[in-house]
FITOR-122474 format. One record per residue: x, y, z of N, C-alpha, C in turn. Coordinates in pm, whole numbers, padded with zeros to 5 digits, always signed. Example, Ala and Ser with C-alpha at 12.3 -4.5 7.8 and 13.67 -1.06 7.14 Angstrom:
2
+01319-00569+00780+01230-00450+00780+01320-00330+00780+01285-00225+00708+01367-00106+00714+01290+00003+00787
END
This chain:
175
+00082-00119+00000+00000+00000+00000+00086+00125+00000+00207+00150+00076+00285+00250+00079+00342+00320-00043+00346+00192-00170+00472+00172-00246+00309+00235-00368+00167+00183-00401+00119+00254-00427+00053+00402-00420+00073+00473-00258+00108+00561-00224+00210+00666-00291+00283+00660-00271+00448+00673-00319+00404+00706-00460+00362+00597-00560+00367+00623-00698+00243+00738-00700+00120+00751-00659-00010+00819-00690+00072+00995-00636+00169+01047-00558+00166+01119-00570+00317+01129-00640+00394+01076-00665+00493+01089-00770+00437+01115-00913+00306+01070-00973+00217+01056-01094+00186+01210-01098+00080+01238-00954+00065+01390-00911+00149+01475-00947+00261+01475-00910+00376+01574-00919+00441+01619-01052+00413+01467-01178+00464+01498-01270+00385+01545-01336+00229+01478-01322+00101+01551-01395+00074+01698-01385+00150+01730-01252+00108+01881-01213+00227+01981-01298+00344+01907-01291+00469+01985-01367+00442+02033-01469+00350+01891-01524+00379+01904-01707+00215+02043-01742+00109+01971-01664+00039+02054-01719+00023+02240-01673+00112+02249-01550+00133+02458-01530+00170+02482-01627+00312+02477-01684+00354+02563-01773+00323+02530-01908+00210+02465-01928+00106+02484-02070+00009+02543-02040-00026+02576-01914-00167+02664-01863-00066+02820-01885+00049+02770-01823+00132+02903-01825+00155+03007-01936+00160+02941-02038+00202+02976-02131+00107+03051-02196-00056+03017-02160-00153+03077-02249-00192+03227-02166-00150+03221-02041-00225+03338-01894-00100+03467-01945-00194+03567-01982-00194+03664-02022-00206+03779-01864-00038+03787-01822-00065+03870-01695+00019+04016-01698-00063+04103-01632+00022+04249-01615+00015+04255-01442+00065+04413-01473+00148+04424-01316+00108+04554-01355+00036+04601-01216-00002+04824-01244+00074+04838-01118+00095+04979-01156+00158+05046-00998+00033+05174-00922-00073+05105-00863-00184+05170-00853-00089+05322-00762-00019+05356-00705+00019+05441-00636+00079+05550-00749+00146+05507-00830+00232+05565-00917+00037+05630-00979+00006+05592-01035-00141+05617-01093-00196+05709-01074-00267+05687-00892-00308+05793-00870-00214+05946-00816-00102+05927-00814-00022+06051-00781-00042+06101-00925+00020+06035-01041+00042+06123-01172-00066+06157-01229-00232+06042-01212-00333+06111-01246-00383+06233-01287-00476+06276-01374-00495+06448-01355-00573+06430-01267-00651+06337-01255-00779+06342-01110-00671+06377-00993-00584+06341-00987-00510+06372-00831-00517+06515-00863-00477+06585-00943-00482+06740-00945-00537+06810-00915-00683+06790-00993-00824+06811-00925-00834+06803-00817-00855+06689-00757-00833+06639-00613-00768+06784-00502-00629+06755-00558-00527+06873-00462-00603+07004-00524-00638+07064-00599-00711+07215-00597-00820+07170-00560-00922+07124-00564-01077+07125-00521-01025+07134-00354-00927+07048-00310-00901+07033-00167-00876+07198-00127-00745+07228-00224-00719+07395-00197-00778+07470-00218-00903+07467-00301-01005+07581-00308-01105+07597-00150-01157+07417-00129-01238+07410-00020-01167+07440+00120-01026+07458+00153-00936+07504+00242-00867+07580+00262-00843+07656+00155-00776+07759+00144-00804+07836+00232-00921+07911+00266-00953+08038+00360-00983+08010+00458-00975+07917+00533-00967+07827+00684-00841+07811+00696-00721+07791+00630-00589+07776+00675-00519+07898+00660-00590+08025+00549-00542+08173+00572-00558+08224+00748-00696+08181+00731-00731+08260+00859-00669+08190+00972-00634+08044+01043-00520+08009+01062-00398+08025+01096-00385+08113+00940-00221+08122+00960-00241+08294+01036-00360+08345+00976-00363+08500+01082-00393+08464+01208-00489+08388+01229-00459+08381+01394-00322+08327+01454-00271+08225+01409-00099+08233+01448-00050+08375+01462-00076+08456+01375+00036+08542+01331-00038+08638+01467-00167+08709+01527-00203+08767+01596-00108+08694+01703-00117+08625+01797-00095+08547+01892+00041+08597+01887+00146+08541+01786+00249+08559+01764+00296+08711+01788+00226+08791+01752+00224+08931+01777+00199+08979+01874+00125+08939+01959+00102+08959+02131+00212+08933+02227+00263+08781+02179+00369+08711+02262+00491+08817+02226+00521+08854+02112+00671+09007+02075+00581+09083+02169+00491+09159+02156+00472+09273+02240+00448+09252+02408+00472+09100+02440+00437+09082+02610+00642+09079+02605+00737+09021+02544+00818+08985+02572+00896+09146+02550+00865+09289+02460+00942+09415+02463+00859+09439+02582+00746+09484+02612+00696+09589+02650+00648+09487+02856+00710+09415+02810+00682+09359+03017+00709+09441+03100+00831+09502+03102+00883+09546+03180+00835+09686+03218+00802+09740+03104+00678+09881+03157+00543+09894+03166+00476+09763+03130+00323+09700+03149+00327+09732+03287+00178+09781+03355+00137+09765+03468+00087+09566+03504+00084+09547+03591+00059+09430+03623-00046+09338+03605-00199+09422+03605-00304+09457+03537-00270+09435+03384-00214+09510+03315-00188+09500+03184-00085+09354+03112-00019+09345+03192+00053+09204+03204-00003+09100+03188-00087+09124+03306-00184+08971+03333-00297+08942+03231-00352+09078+03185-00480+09092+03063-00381+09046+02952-00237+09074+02930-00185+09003+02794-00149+08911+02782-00114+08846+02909-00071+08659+02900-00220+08600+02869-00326+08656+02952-00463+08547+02953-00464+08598+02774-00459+08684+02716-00543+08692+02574-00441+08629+02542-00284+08602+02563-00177+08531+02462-00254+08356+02509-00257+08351+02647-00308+08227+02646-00438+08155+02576-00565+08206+02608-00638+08293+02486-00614+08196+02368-00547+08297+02309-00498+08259+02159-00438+08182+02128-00345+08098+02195-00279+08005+02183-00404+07884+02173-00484+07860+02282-00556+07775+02280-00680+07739+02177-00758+07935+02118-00822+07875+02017-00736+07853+01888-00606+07837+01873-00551+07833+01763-00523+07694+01785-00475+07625+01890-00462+07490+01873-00605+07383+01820-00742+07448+01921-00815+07398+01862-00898+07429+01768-00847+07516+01693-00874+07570+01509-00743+07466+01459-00680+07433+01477-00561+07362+01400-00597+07215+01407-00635+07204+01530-00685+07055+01558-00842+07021+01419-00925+07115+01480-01069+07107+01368-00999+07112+01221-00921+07218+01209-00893+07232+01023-00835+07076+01001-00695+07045+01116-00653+06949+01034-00755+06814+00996-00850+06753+01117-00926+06662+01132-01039+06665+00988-01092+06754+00949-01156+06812+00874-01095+06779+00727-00981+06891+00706-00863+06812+00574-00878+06707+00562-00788+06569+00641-00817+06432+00603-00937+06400+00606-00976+06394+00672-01131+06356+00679-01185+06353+00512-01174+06455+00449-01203+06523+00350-01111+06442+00220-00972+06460+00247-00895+06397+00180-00901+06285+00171-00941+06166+00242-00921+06051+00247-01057+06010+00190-01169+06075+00171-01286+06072+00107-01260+06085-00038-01165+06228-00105-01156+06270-00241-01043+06145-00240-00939+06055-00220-00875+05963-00236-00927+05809-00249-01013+05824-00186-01118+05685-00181-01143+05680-00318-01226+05800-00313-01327+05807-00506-01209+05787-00620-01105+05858-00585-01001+05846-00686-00960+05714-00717-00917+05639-00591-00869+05520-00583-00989+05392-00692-01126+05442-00594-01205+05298-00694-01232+05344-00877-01186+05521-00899-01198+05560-01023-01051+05460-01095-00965+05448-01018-00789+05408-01067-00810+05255-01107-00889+05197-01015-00904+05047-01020-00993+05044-01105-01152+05074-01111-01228+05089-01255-01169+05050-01395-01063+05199-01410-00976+05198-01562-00906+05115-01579-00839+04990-01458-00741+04918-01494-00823+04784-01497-00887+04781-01485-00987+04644-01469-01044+04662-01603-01079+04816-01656-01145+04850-01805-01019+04788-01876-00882+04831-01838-00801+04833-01963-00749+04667-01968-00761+04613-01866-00739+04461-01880-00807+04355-01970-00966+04432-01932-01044+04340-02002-01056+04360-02166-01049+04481-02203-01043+04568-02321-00887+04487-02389-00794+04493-02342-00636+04409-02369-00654+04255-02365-00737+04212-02326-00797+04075-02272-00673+04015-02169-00634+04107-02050-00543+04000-01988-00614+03896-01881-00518+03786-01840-00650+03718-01764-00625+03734-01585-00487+03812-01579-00468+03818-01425-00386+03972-01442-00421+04099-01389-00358+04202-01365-00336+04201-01243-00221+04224-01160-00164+04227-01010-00122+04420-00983-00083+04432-00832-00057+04568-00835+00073+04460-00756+00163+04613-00758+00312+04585-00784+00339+04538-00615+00243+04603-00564+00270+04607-00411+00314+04468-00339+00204+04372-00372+00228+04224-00400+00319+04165-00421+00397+04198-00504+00509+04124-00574+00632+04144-00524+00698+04018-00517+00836+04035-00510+00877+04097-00585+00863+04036-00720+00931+04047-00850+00885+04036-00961+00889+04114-01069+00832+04164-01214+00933+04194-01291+00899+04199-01426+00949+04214-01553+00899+04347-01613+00939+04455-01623+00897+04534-01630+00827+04515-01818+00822+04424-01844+00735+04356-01958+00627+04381-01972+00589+04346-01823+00427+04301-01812+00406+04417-01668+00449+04523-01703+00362+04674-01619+00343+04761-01685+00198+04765-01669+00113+04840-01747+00081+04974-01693+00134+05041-01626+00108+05150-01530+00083+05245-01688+00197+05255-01720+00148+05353-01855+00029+05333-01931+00010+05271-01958-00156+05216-02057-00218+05284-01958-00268+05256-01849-00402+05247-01777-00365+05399-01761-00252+05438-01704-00238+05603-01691-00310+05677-01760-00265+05670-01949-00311+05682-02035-00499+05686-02001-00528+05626-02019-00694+05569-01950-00762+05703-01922-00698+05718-01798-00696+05809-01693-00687+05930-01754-00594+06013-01812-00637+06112-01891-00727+06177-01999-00785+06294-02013-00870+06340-02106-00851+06284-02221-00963+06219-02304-00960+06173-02393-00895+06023-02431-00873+05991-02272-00820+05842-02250-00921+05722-02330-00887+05662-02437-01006+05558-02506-00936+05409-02417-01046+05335-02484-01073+05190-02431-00943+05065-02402-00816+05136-02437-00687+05098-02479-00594+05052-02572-00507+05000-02596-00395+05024-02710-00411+04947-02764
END
Protein backbone atom coordinates (compact mmCIF):
# COMPACT_ATOMS: atom_id res chain seq x y z
CA UNK A 1 0.00 0.00 0.00
CA UNK A 2 2.85 2.50 0.79
CA UNK A 3 4.72 1.72 -2.46
CA UNK A 4 1.19 2.54 -4.27
CA UNK A 5 1.08 5.61 -2.24
CA UNK A 6 4.48 6.73 -3.19
CA UNK A 7 3.67 6.23 -6.98
CA UNK A 8 -0.10 8.19 -6.90
CA UNK A 9 1.66 11.19 -5.70
CA UNK A 10 4.93 10.89 -7.70
CA UNK A 11 2.17 10.56 -10.94
CA UNK A 12 0.65 13.90 -9.11
CA UNK A 13 3.76 15.74 -9.19
CA UNK A 14 4.64 14.98 -12.70
CA UNK A 15 1.01 15.51 -13.95
CA UNK A 16 1.08 18.81 -12.13
CA UNK A 17 4.69 19.85 -13.67
CA UNK A 18 3.79 19.04 -17.07
CA UNK A 19 0.39 20.54 -17.19
CA UNK A 20 1.33 24.58 -15.30
CA UNK A 21 3.54 25.63 -17.73
CA UNK A 22 1.06 24.84 -20.70
CA UNK A 23 -1.67 26.64 -18.63
CA UNK A 24 1.32 29.03 -18.25
CA UNK A 25 2.02 29.76 -21.31
CA UNK A 26 -1.53 30.77 -22.49
CA UNK A 27 -2.25 33.38 -18.94
CA UNK A 28 -1.94 36.64 -20.22
CA UNK A 29 -0.65 38.70 -16.95
CA UNK A 30 0.22 42.49 -16.15
CA UNK A 31 1.48 44.24 -13.16
CA UNK A 32 -0.02 48.24 -12.44
CA UNK A 33 1.58 50.46 -9.98
CA UNK A 34 -1.84 51.70 -8.53
CA UNK A 35 0.19 54.41 -6.36
CA UNK A 36 2.32 55.65 -9.17
CA UNK A 37 -1.41 56.17 -10.93
CA UNK A 38 -3.08 57.93 -8.70
CA UNK A 39 -0.22 60.51 -7.81
CA UNK A 40 0.42 61.23 -11.72
CA UNK A 41 -3.33 61.11 -12.46
CA UNK A 42 -4.95 64.48 -13.55
CA UNK A 43 -7.79 63.42 -11.10
CA UNK A 44 -5.10 63.72 -8.31
CA UNK A 45 -4.82 67.40 -9.45
CA UNK A 46 -8.24 68.11 -9.25
CA UNK A 47 -8.33 66.39 -6.13
CA UNK A 48 -5.27 68.73 -4.62
CA UNK A 49 -7.11 72.15 -5.97
CA UNK A 50 -10.77 71.25 -5.21
CA UNK A 51 -9.01 70.33 -1.67
CA UNK A 52 -7.19 73.95 -1.97
CA UNK A 53 -10.05 75.81 -3.08
CA UNK A 54 -12.38 74.10 -0.20
CA UNK A 55 -9.36 75.04 2.42
CA UNK A 56 -7.76 77.59 1.44
CA UNK A 57 -9.53 80.38 3.60
CA UNK A 58 -9.67 78.27 6.84
CA UNK A 59 -5.89 77.76 6.75
CA UNK A 60 -5.42 81.73 5.72
CA UNK A 61 -7.31 82.60 8.59
CA UNK A 62 -5.20 80.09 10.62
CA UNK A 63 -2.21 81.22 9.60
CA UNK A 64 -3.63 85.00 10.82
CA UNK A 65 -4.59 83.81 13.94
CA UNK A 66 -0.99 82.33 14.48
CA UNK A 67 0.36 85.42 13.31
CA UNK A 68 -2.03 87.67 15.96
CA UNK A 69 -0.95 85.47 18.92
CA UNK A 70 2.49 85.59 17.64
CA UNK A 71 2.24 89.31 17.77
CA UNK A 72 1.02 89.59 21.31
CA UNK A 73 3.69 87.11 22.62
CA UNK A 74 6.71 90.07 20.75
CA UNK A 75 4.72 92.73 22.40
CA UNK A 76 4.37 90.82 26.10
CA UNK A 77 8.18 89.85 25.72
CA UNK A 78 9.42 94.15 24.63
CA UNK A 79 6.96 95.89 26.50
CA UNK A 80 6.82 93.59 30.17
CA UNK A 81 8.83 95.46 31.80
CA UNK A 82 6.78 98.81 31.57
CA UNK A 83 3.23 97.00 31.49
CA UNK A 84 1.37 97.65 34.68
CA UNK A 85 0.59 94.30 36.23
CA UNK A 86 -3.04 94.57 35.37
CA UNK A 87 -1.88 95.00 31.84
CA UNK A 88 0.53 92.04 32.04
CA UNK A 89 -1.84 89.71 33.33
CA UNK A 90 -4.80 90.92 30.63
CA UNK A 91 -1.85 90.03 27.94
CA UNK A 92 -0.71 86.59 29.00
CA UNK A 93 -4.63 85.47 29.53
CA UNK A 94 -5.43 86.92 25.74
CA UNK A 95 -1.77 85.31 24.62
CA UNK A 96 -3.08 82.27 26.46
CA UNK A 97 -6.38 82.93 24.86
CA UNK A 98 -4.98 82.59 21.59
CA UNK A 99 -2.79 80.05 21.83
CA UNK A 100 -5.56 77.75 22.80
CA UNK A 101 -8.22 78.75 20.17
CA UNK A 102 -5.51 78.33 17.63
CA UNK A 103 -4.62 74.90 18.73
CA UNK A 104 -8.15 73.98 18.62
CA UNK A 105 -8.74 75.70 15.09
CA UNK A 106 -5.61 73.62 14.00
CA UNK A 107 -6.85 70.55 15.58
CA UNK A 108 -10.69 71.07 13.68
CA UNK A 109 -8.93 72.32 10.23
CA UNK A 110 -6.53 69.49 10.34
CA UNK A 111 -9.26 66.62 11.32
CA UNK A 112 -11.56 68.12 8.74
CA UNK A 113 -8.63 68.12 5.74
CA UNK A 114 -8.17 64.32 6.03
CA UNK A 115 -11.31 63.56 6.79
CA UNK A 116 -12.03 65.23 3.50
CA UNK A 117 -8.95 63.97 1.80
CA UNK A 118 -9.21 60.51 2.47
CA UNK A 119 -12.86 60.72 1.07
CA UNK A 120 -11.56 62.70 -2.41
CA UNK A 121 -8.75 59.63 -2.36
CA UNK A 122 -11.18 56.85 -1.81
CA UNK A 123 -13.27 58.07 -5.06
CA UNK A 124 -10.01 58.46 -6.86
CA UNK A 125 -8.69 55.20 -5.83
CA UNK A 126 -12.05 52.98 -6.94
CA UNK A 127 -11.98 55.60 -10.23
CA UNK A 128 -7.89 54.08 -10.67
CA UNK A 129 -9.04 50.47 -10.20
CA UNK A 130 -12.28 50.89 -12.55
CA UNK A 131 -9.76 51.98 -15.62
CA UNK A 132 -7.41 49.18 -14.94
CA UNK A 133 -9.87 46.44 -14.69
CA UNK A 134 -11.45 48.50 -18.05
CA UNK A 135 -8.01 48.33 -19.63
CA UNK A 136 -7.39 44.61 -18.80
CA UNK A 137 -10.44 43.40 -20.02
CA UNK A 138 -10.43 45.68 -23.21
CA UNK A 139 -6.36 44.09 -23.69
CA UNK A 140 -7.97 40.75 -22.72
CA UNK A 141 -5.43 40.00 -19.88
CA UNK A 142 -6.50 37.18 -17.64
CA UNK A 143 -4.68 38.18 -14.25
CA UNK A 144 -3.58 42.02 -13.65
CA UNK A 145 -1.64 42.27 -10.10
CA UNK A 146 -0.57 45.68 -8.35
CA UNK A 147 3.12 45.85 -7.84
CA UNK A 148 2.70 46.07 -4.11
CA UNK A 149 2.28 42.24 -4.00
CA UNK A 150 5.09 41.24 -5.74
CA UNK A 151 8.36 40.35 -5.10
CA UNK A 152 9.31 40.47 -8.50
CA UNK A 153 8.32 41.64 -12.14
CA UNK A 154 9.49 42.14 -15.53
CA UNK A 155 8.97 45.34 -16.30
CA UNK A 156 7.35 43.56 -19.58
CA UNK A 157 4.27 43.01 -18.12
CA UNK A 158 3.62 46.74 -16.19
CA UNK A 159 1.13 48.40 -17.47
CA UNK A 160 1.08 51.50 -15.30
CA UNK A 161 1.48 53.53 -18.55
CA UNK A 162 -1.56 52.16 -20.57
CA UNK A 163 -4.02 52.47 -17.77
CA UNK A 164 -2.38 56.03 -16.91
CA UNK A 165 -3.11 56.82 -20.35
CA UNK A 166 -6.94 55.69 -19.50
CA UNK A 167 -6.96 58.09 -16.93
CA UNK A 168 -6.37 61.12 -18.91
CA UNK A 169 -8.70 63.40 -21.06
CA UNK A 170 -9.60 61.73 -23.93
CA UNK A 171 -8.20 58.42 -22.50
CA UNK A 172 -10.06 55.58 -25.06
CA UNK A 173 -10.73 51.90 -24.31
CA UNK A 174 -6.87 50.98 -24.79
CA UNK A 175 -3.95 50.24 -27.10
Amino acid sequence: MLGFKSWLVAAAVVAGSISAPAVAQNLKVGVVNLAALIEQSPQAEAVNKKLQDEFGPRQRELAALQQRVRTQQETFQRDAQVMSEQERINLERQIRDGEREFQRTQNEFLEDLNLRRNEELGALNREVVQKAQEYARAQNYDLLLTDQTLVFHSTAVDVTDEVLALLKPGGGGGQ
